[in-house]
C-alpha positions in Angstrom: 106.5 84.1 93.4 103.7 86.4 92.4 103.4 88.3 95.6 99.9 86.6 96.2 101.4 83.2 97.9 101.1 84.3 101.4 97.9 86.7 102.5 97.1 87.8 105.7 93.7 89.9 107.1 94.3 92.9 109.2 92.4 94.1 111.9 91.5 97.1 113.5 93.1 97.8 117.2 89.8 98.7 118.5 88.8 94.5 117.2 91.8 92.9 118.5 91.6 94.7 122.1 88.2 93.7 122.6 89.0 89.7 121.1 91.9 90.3 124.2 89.6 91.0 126.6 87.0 88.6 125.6 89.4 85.7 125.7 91.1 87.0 129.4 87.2 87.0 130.6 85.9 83.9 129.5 87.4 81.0 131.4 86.7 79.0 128.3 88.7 80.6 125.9 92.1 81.3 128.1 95.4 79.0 128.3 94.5 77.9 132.1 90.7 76.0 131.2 90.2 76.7 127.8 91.4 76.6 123.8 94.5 79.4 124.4 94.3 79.1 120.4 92.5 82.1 118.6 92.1 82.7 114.9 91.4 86.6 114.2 91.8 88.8 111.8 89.7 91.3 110.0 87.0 91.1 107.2 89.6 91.6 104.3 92.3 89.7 102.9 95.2 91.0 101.2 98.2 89.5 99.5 101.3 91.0 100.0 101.8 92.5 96.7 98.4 94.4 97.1 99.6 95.6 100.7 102.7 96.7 99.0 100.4 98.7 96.6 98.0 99.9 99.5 101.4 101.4 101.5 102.2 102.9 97.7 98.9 104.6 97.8 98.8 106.1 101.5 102.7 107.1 100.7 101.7 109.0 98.1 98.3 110.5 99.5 100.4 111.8 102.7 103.3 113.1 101.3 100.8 115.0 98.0 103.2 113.6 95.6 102.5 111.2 92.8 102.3 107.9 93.3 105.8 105.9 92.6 105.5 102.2 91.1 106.5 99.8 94.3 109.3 97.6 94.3 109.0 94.3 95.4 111.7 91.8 95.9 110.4 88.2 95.8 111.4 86.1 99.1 111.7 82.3 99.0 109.0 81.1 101.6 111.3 78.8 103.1 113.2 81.9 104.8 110.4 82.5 106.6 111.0 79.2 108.4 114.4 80.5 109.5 113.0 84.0 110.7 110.2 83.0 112.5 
């Protein structure tokens, strides 16, 4: 409701290709012998409403413009089940 419900942690390409090629190399970690299950992300965690405000900042940083107030339009979560 506040845009801080759901959160999520990026992470860099540079970290998830070398997760991918850990997990394909170690026989323990891949979906023939092992776990196929992996939980990675990066070191921060953002809600969306700050996301929304991070894109707001780099929007107006590349474009030299002043920075415009974001919009943000509140989704039930229970759409989510239906999209995903």
């Amino acid at each position: 409701r506040n845009g801080c419900t759901a959160k999520c942690n990026p992470i860099s390409e540079q970290d998830l290709a070398s997760a991918i090629v850990d997990c394909v190399a170690d026989p323990m970690r891949n979906s023939r012998s092992g776990n196929p299950i992996w939980n990675i992300g990066g070191p921060s965690t953002y809600s969306m409403k700050a996301q929304g405000e991070l894109i707001a900042d780099a929007i107006s940083r590349v474009r030299g413009e002043p920075r415009r107030q974001p919009i943000f339009i509140p989704i039930p979560l229970q759409l989510y089940d239906v999209i995903l």
